[in-house]
Structure formats: C-alpha cells, structure tokens
KETI-832540 format. One record per residue: residue number from 1; x, y, z of N, C-alpha, C in turn. Coordinates in Angstrom, 1 decimal, m for minus. Example, Ala and Ser with C-alpha at 12.3 -4.5 7.8 and 13.67 -1.06 7.14 Angstrom:
residues 2
    nr      npx      npy      npz     capx     capy     capz      cpx      cpy      cpz
     1     13.2     m5.7      7.8     12.3     m4.5      7.8     13.2     m3.3      7.8
     2     12.8     m2.2      7.1     13.7     m1.1      7.1     12.9      0.0      7.9
//
This chain:
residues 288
    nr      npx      npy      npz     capx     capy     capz      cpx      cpy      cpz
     1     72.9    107.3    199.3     72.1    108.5    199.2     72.4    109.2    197.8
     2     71.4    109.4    197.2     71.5    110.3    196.0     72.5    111.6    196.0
     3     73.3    111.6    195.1     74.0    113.0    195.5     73.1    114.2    194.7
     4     73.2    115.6    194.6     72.4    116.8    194.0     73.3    117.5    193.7
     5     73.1    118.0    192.5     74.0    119.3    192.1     73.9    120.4    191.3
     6     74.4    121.2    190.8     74.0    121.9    190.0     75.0    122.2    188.3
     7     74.6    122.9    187.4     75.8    122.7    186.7     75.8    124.4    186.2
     8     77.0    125.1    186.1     77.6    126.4    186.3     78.1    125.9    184.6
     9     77.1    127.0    183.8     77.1    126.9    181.9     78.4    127.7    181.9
    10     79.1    127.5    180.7     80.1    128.3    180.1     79.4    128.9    179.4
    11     78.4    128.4    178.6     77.3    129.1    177.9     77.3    130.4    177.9
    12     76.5    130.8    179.3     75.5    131.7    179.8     76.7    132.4    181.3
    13     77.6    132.0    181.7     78.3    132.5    182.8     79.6    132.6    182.6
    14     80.1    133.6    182.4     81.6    134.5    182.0     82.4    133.7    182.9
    15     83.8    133.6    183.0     84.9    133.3    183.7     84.5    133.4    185.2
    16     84.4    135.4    185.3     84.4    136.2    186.6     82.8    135.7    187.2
    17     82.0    135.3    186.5     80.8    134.7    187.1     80.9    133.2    188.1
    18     82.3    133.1    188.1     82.0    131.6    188.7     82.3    131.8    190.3
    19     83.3    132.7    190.7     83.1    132.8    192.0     82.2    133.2    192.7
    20     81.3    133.9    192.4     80.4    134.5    193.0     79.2    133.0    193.4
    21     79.3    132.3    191.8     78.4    131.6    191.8     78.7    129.9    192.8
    22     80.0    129.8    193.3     80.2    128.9    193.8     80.0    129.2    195.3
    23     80.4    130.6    195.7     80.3    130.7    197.0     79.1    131.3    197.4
    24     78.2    131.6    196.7     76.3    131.4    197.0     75.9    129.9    196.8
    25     76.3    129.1    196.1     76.3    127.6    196.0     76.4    127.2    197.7
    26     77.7    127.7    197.7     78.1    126.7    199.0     77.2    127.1    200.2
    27     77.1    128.4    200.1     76.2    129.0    201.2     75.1    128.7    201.2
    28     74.6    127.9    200.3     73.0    128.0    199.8     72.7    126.2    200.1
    29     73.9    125.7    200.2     74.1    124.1    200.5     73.7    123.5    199.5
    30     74.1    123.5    198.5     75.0    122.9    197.1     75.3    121.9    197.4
    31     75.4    120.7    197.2     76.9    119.8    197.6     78.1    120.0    196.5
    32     77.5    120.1    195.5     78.6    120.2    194.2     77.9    120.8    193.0
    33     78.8    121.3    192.4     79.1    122.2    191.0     79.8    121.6    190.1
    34     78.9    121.4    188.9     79.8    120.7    187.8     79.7    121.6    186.6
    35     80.9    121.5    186.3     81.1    122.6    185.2     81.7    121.3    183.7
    36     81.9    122.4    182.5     82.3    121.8    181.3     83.6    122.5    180.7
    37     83.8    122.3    179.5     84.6    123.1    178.8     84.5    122.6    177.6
    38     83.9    123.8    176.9     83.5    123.6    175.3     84.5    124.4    174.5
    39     84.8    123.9    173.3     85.6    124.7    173.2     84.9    126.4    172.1
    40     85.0    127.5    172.3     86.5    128.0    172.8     86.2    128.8    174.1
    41     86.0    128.7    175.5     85.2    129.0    176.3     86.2    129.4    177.4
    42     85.7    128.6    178.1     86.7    128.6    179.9     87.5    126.9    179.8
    43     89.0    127.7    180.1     89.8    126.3    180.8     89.0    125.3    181.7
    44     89.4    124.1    181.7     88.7    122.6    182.8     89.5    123.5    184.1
    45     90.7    123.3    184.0     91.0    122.7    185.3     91.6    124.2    185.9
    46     92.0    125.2    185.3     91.9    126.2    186.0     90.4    126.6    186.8
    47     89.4    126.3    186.1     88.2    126.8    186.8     87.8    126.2    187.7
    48     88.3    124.7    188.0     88.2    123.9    188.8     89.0    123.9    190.1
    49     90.3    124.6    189.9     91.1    124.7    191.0     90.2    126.0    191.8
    50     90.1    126.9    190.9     89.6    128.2    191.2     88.8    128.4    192.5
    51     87.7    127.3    191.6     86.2    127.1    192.6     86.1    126.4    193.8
    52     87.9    125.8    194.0     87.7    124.6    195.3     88.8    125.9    196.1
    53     89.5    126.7    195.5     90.3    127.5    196.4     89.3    128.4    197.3
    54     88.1    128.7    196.5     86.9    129.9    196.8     86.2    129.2    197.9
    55     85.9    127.9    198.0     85.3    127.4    198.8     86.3    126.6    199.5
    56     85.0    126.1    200.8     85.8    124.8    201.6     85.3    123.5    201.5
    57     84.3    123.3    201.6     83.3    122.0    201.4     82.8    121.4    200.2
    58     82.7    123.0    199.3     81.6    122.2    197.4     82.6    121.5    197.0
    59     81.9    120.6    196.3     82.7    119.6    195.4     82.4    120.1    194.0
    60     83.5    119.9    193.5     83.1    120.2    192.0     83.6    119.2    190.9
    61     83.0    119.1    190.1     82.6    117.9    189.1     82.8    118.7    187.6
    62     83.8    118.1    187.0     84.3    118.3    185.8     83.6    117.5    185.0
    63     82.5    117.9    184.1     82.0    116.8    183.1     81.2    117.4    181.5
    64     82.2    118.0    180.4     83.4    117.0    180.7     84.7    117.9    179.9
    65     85.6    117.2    179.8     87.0    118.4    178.9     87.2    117.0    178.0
    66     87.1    117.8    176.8     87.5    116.7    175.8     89.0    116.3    175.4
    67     89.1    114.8    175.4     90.2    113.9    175.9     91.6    114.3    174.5
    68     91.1    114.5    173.7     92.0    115.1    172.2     92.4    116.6    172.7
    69     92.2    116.8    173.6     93.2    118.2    174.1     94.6    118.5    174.5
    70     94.3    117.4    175.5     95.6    117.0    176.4     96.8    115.8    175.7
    71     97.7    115.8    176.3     98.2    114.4    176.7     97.6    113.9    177.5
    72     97.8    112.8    177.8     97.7    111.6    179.0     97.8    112.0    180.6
    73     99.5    112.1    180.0    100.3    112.5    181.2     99.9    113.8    181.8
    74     99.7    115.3    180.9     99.4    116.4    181.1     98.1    116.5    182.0
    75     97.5    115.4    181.8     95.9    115.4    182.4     96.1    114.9    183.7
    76     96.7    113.9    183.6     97.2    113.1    185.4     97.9    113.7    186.0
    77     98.5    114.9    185.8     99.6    116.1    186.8     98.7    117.1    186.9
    78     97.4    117.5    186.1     96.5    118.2    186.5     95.3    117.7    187.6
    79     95.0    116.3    187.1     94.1    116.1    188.3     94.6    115.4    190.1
    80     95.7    115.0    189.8     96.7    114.6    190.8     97.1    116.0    191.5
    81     97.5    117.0    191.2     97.7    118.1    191.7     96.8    119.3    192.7
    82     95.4    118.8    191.6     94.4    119.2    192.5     93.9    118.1    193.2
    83     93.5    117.5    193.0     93.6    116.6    194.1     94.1    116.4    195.4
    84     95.5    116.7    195.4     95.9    116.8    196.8     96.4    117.8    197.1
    85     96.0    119.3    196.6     95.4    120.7    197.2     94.0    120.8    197.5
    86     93.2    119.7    197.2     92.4    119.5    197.9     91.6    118.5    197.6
    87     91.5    117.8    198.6     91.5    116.1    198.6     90.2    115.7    199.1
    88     89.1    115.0    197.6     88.1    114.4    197.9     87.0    115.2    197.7
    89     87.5    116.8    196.6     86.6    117.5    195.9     86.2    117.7    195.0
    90     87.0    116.4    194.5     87.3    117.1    192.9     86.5    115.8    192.0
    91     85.3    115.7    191.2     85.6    114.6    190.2     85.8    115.0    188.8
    92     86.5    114.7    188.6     87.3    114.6    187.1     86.7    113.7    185.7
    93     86.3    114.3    184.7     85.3    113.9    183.7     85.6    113.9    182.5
    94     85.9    112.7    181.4     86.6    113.2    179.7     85.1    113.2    179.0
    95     85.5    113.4    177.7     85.0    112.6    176.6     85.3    113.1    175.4
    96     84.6    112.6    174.2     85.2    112.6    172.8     85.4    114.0    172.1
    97     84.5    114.9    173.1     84.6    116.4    172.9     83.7    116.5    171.0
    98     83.7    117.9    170.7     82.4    118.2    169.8     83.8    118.1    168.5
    99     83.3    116.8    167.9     84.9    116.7    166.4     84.9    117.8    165.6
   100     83.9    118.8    165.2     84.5    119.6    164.7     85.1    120.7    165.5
   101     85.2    121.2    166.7     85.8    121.8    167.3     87.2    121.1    167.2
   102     87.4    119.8    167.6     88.4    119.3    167.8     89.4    119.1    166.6
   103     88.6    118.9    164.9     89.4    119.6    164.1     89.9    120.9    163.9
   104     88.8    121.8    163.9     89.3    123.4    164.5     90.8    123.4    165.1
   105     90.9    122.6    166.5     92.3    122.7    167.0     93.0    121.7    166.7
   106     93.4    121.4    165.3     94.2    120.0    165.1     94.1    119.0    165.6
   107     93.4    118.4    166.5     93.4    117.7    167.4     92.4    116.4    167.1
   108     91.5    116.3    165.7     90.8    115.0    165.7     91.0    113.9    165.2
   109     90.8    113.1    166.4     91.1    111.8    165.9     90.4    111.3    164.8
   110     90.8    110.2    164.7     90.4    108.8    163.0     88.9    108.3    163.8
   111     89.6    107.9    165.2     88.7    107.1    165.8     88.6    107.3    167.4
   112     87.4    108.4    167.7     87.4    109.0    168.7     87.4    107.7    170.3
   113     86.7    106.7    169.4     86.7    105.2    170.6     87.7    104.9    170.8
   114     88.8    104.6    169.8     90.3    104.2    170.5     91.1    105.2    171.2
   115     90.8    106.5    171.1     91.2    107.3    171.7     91.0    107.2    173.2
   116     89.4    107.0    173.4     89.3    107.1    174.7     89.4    105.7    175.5
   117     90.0    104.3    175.1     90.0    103.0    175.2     91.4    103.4    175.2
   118     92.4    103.6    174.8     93.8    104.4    175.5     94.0    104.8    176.1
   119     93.2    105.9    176.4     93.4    106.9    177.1     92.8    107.0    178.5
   120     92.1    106.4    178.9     91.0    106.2    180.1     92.1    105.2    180.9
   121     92.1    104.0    180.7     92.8    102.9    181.4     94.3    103.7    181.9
   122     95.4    104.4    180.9     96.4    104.8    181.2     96.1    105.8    182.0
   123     95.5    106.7    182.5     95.5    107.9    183.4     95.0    107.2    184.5
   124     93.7    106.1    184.6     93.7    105.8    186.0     95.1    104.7    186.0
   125     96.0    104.2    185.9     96.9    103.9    186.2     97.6    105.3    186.6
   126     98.1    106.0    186.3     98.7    107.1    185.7     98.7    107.4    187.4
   127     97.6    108.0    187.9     97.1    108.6    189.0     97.6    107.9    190.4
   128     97.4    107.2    190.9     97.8    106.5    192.1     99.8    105.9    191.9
   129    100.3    106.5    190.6    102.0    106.3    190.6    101.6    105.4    190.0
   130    101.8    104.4    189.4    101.9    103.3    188.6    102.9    103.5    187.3
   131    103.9    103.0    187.5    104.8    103.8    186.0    104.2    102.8    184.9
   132    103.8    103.7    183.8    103.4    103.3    182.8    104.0    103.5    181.3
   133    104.2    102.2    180.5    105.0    102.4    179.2    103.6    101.4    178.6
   134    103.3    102.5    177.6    102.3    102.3    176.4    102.4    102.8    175.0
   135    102.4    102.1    174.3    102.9    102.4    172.9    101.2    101.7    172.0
   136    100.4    103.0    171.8     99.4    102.8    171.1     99.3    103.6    169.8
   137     98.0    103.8    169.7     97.5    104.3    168.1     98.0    105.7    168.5
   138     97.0    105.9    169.7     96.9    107.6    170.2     97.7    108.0    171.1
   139     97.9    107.0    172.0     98.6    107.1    173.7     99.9    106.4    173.7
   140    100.9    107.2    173.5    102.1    106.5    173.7    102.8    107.1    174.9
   141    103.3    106.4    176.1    104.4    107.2    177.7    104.8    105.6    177.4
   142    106.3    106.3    177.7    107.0    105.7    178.0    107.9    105.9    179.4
   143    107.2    105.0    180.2    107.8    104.9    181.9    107.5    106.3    182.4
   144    106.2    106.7    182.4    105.9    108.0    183.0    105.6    107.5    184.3
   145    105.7    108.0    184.9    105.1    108.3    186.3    105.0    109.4    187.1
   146    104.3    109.7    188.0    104.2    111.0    188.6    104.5    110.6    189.7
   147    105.0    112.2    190.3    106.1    112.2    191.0    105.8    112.7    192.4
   148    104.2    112.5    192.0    103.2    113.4    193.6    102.3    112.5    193.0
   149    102.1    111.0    193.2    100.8    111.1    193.2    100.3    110.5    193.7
   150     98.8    110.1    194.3     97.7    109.9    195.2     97.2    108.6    195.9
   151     97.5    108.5    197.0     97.0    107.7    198.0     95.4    107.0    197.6
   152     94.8    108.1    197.5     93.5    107.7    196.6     92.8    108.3    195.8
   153     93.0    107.5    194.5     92.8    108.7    193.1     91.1    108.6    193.2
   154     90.7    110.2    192.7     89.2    110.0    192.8     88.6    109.2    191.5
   155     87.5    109.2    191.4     86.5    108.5    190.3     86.6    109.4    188.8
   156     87.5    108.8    187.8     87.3    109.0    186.7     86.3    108.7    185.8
   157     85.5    109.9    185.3     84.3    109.6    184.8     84.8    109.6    183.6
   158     83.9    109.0    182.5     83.4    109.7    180.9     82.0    109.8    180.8
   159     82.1    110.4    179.8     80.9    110.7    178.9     80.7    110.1    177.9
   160     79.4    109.6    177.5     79.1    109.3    176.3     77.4    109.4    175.9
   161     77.0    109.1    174.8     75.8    109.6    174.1     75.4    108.1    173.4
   162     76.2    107.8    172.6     75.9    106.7    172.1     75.9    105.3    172.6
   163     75.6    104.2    171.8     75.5    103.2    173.1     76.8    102.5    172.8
   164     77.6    102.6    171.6     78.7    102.0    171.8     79.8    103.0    172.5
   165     79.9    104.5    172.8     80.5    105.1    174.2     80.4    104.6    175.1
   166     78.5    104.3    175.3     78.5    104.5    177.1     79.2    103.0    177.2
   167     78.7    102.2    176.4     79.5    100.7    176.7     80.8    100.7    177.2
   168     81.7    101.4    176.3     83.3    101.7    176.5     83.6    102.6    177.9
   169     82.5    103.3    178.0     82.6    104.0    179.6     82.4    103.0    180.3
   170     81.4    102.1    180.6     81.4    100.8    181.4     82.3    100.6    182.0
   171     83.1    100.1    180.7     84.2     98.8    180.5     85.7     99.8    180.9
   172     85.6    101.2    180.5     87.2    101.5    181.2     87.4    103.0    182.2
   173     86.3    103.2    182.7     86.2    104.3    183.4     85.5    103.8    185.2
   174     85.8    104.7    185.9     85.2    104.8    187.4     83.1    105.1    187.0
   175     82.9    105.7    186.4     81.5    106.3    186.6     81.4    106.6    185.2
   176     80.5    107.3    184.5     79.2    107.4    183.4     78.6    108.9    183.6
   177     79.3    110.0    182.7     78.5    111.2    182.9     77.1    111.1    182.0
   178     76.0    110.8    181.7     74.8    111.3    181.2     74.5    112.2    181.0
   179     74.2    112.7    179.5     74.0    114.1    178.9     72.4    114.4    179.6
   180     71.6    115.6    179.3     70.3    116.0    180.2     69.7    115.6    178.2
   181     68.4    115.6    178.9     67.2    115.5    177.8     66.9    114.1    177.9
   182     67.4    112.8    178.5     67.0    111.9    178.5     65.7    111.7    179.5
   183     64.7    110.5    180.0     63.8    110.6    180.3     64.5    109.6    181.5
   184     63.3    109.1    182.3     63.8    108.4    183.4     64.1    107.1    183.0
   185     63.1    106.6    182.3     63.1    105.7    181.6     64.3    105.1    181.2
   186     64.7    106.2    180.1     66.2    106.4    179.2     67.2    106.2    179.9
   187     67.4    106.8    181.2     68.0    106.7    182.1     68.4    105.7    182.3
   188     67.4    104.7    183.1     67.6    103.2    183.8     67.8    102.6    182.3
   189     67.5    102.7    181.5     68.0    101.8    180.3     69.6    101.6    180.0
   190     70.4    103.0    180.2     71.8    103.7    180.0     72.3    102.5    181.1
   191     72.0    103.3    182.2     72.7    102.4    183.4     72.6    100.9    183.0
   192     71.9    100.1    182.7     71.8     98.2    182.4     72.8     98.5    181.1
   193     72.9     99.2    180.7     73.4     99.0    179.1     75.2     99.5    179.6
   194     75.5     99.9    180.8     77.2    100.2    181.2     77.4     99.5    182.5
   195     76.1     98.8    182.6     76.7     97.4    184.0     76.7     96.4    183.1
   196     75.9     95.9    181.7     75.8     95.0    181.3     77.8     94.8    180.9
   197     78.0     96.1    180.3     79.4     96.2    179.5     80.9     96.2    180.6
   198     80.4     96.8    182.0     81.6     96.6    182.9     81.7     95.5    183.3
   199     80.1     94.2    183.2     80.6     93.3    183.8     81.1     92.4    182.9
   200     80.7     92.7    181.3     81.6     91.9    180.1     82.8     92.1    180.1
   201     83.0     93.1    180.7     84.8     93.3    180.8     85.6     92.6    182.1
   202     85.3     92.3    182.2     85.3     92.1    183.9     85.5     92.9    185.1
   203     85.2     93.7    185.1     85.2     94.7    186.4     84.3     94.9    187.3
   204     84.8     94.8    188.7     84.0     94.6    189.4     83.4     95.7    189.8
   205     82.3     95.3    191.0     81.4     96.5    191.3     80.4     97.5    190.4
   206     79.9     98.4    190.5     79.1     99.4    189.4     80.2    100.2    189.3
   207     79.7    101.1    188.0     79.6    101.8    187.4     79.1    103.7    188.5
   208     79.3    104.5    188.9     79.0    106.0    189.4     78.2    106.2    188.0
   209     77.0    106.6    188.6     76.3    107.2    187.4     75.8    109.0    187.6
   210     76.3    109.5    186.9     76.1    111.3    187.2     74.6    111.5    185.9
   211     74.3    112.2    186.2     72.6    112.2    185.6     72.5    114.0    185.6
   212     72.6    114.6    184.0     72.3    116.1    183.9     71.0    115.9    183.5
   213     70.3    117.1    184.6     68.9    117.1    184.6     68.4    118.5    184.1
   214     67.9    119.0    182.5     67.1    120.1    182.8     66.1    120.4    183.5
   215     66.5    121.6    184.4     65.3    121.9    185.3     65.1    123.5    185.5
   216     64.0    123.7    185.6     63.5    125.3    186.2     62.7    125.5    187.1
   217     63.0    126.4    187.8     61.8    126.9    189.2     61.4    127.8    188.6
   218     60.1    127.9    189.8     59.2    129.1    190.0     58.6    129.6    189.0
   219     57.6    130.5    188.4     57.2    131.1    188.2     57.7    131.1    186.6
   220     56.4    129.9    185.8     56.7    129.9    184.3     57.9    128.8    183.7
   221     58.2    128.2    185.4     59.1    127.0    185.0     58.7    126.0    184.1
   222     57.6    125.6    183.6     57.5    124.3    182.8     57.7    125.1    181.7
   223     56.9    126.3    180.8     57.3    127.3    179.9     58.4    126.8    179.3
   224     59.6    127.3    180.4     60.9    127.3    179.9     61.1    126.1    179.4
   225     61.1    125.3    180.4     61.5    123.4    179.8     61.1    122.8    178.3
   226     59.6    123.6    178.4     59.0    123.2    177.3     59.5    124.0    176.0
   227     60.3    125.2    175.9     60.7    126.4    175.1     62.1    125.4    174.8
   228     62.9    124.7    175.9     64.3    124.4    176.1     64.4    123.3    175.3
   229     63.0    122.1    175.7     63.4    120.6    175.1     62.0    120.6    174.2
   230     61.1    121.4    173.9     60.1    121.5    173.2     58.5    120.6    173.9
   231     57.6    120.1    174.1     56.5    119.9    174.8     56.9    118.7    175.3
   232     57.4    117.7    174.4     57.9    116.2    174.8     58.5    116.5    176.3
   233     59.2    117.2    176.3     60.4    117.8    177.7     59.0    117.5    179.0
   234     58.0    118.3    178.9     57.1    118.4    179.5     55.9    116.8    179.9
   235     56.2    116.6    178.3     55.2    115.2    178.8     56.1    114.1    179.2
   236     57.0    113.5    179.0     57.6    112.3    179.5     58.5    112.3    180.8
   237     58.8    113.6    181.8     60.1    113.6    182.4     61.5    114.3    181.8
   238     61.8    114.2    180.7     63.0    114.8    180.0     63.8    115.7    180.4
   239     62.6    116.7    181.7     63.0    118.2    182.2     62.0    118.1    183.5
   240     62.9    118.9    184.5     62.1    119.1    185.4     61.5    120.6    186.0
   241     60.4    120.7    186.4     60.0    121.6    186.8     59.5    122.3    188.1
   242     59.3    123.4    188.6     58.3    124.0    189.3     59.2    124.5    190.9
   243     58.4    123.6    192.1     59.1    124.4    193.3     59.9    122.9    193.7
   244     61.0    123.9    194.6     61.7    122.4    195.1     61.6    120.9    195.5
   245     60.3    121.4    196.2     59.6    119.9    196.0     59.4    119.1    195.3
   246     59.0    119.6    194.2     58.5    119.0    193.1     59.9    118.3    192.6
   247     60.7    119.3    192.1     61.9    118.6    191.4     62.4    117.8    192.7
   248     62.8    117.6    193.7     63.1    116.5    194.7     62.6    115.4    194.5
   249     60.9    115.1    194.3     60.6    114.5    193.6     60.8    113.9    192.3
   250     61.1    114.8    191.3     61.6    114.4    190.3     63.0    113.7    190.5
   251     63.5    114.1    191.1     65.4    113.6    191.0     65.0    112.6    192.3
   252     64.1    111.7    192.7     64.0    110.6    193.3     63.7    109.8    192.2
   253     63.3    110.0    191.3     62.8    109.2    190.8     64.0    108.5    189.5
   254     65.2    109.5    189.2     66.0    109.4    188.4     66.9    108.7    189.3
   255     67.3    108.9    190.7     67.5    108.0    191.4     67.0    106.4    191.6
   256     66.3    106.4    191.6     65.4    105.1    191.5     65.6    104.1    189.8
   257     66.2    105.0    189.1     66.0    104.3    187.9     67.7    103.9    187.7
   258     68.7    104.6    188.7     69.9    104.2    188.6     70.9    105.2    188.9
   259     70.5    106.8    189.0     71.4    107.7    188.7     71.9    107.9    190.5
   260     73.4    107.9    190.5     74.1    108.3    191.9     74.0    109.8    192.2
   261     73.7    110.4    191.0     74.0    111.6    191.1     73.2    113.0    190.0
   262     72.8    113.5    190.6     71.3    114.2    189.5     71.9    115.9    189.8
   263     72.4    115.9    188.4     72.5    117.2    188.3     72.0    118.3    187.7
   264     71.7    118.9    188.1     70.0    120.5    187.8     70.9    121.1    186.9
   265     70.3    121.1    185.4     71.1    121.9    184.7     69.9    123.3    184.1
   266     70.1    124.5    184.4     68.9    125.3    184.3     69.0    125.8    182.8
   267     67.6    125.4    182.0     67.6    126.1    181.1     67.9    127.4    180.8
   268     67.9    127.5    179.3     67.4    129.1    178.8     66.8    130.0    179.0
   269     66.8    130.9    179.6     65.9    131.9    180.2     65.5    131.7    181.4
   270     66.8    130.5    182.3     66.6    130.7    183.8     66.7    131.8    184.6
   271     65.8    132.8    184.8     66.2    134.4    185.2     66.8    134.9    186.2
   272     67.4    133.8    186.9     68.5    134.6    188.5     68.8    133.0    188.6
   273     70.1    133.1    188.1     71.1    131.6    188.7     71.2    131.6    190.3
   274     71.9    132.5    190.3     71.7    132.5    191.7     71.0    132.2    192.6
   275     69.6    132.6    192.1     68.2    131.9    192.8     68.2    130.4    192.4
   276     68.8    130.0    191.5     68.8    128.7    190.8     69.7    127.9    191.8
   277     70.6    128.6    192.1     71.3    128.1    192.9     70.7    127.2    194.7
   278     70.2    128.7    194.9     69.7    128.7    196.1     68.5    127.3    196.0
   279     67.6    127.1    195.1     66.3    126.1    195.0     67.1    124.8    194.9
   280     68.2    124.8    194.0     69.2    123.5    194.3     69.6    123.1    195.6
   281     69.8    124.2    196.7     70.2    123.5    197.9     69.0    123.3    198.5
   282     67.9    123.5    198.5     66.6    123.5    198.7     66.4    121.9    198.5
   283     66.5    121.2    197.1     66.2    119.8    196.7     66.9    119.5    197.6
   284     68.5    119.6    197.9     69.0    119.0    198.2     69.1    118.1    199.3
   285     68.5    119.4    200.3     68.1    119.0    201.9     66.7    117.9    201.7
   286     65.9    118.4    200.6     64.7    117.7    200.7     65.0    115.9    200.4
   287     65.9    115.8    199.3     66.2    114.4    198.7     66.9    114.1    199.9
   288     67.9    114.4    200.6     68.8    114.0    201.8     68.2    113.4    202.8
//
C-alpha cells in the first residue's frame, strides 16, 4: 500500500509552528510528516524528536539533513536514540546538502559522491552495533560502536537529483528520497535507473522510493501549481491539484510508476496549512 504524507516547510513554518502542525496532522490522519533542514533554518533531529514526543502514532520522515554537517558517528547516536524513544517512527534521510551553504559552514567537500559512498554504508553498519574501523577520504572511526543500539535500524534514505546520485543512493542506502517537480513519467524512469544500480551492486531486494509531490487544494489550486512550477507543472503531472479526490488520484498514479511513498508538498501561497493538512488525511483514507 502506498504510504501519504505531507511535508512541514522550514521555508514558510517557524520552529513554534510545528507542534501545532503535527498534532492537527495526526488528528486529521496524516500518516507521516516529513520535514528538511536547510541551512540556516531549524535543527533535523531536534525537530524530529520534538514531533514524535507531540504525538503518538505520526511518523515523521527526515528528508533530508545534509551529510557534511555531522560526523558519522554523531548522526548514528542521533538516529539510534530516537529510535528507541520511539520505535518505528522515525525515517531518517541524508544528502549532499546545498554546497554553497555547506562552504558557508566550512564543511564542503572536494567530492560530494565520496562523501556520501563513506558515509552511507558506515552509519547503517554503525546503527544495529556493528563496531566499525574506517579510515577514508571523509569518514574515518576507529572501532566506534554504539553503546544503545537497535534491534531493528529503520530505513536509511538519500537523496539525490542527478543520475549519478540517485545511482549511488541505489547502490548504498535503504530507499531514494525524490525531489517534487518531477513528472510521473520521470518518476518511473528514477526508480529503473536505482534498481538498475542496487542490483549492479549487488543488493538485494528494492530500493523504498519516497516521492515529494507539489500539490494544492481547493479553490484556485491549479493557479498556484501553475504560479509554483510555471504552466508545464499543469500540463504534464509535475504538480498536483484540486479536491482530494483528485489528488488521490494523482498519487495512484505516482504509485504505479514506482513511488512507496507520495509526499504532498504545498506550494506557495498555500492559504491555511492546516487545511492542507486536514485534505492530506482526506487522500490518505481515499488511496488506503
């Protein structure tokens, strides 16, 4: 079954905006809230603990905190921790993050791919105890291990855009976050193009595909989409629109082309999140 979600902007929603907006989520039957962290904005994983203390059931989906922030280790005591303060809500999401931000904080790599080809493989080791000694370009522990950690680590995603990323996501991650503006099309193309790569690597099974979807309801919804992603948004799928139905529809169809997981990301000039909220649990029941 398709999962539905929604995604809660650093953009457009302050710190203090998120509780309100998780526990009308949950109320509203959400299954999950995925948030980001751009830099200079809101913490990942503080906002993340935050949102699963506020609730009991939403899941929330980190996609994504860029991987040149942290250490290794620092990142596997953060998701290992929430994790088993609360277990089986959490998915956890890197990627190469925006490079000049990441020069801004000292922090850019030569070569953002080796970074995350280090860095990915050592943290899911990292997570279920596995003592690990790595001596790389980027990633060097020596005999780290954690000292709480997990029975069953959840699905480590990345992110990528390009096609030699998503390939590398294939090949060393649990799942595949997909940026929104793609088409459905684009979509099912992504997915062949990180099963073709996980199974060149040899890893078994798929790939978790998560799928950010612009969308708007009600009253002037295509407008927006079309103001958001310009008319194309409107003619090919790119964005979705109108009343819940409709977009249910639409996020069947992004399902069908490969995506596990379709998340409603509300444009610009979406005028009551909250109501955005509430139309997401709407799909949700409708796709279910």
């Amino acid at each position: 079954m398709t999962r539905v979600g929604a995604v809660f902007s650093p953009y457009h929603n302050a710190p203090e905006a998120l509780r309100p907006a998780v526990e009308v989520a949950e109320g509203a039957g959400v299954p999950e809230v995925w948030l980001w962290e751009d830099c200079f904005r809101e913490s990942a994983y503080a906002s993340v603990a935050a949102a699963l203390a506020w609730t009991k059931d939403l899941r929330i989906g980190l996609g994504i905190t860029p991987i040149p922030l942290r250490n290794v280790a620092v990142t596997a005591m953060e998701i290992a921790t929430i994790e088993r303060m609360f277990p089986g809500r959490f998915y956890p999401g890197l990627g190469h993050g925006v490079l000049p931000w990441m020069a801004q904080a000292g922090v850019r790599p030569d070569s953002p791919m080796t970074l995350m080809r280090e860095y990915v493989p050592v943290l899911r080791s990292l997570l279920p105890g596995e003592e690990v000694t790595v001596s790389g370009r980027y990633v060097t522990v020596d005999k780290v291990r954690l000292e709480w950690p997990l029975e069953t680590a959840p699905p480590v995603y990345a992110a990528g855009v390009g096609p030699k990323t998503l390939a590398l996501t294939g090949e060393v991650a649990d799942g595949t976050i997909l940026v929104s503006g793609l088409s459905v099309t684009e979509v099912g193309e992504r997915v062949r193009m990180i099963g073709e790569a996980r199974a060149a690597a040899g890893r078994d099974g798929s790939a978790e595909i998560v799928a950010y979807v612009d969308t708007a309801f009600g009253s002037g919804a295509q407008e927006r989409v079309a103001a958001a992603l310009g008319d194309a948004g409107t003619d090919d799928d790119r964005g979705v629109w109108g009343e819940p139905a409709d977009v249910a529809a639409a996020v069947r169809r992004f399902a069908e082309a490969g995506a596990d997981a379709v998340i409603l990301s509300p444009v610009t000039g979406e005028p009551d999140f909250h109501e955005f909220l509430r139309a997401t649990g709407e799909v949700s029941r409708l796709v279910g």
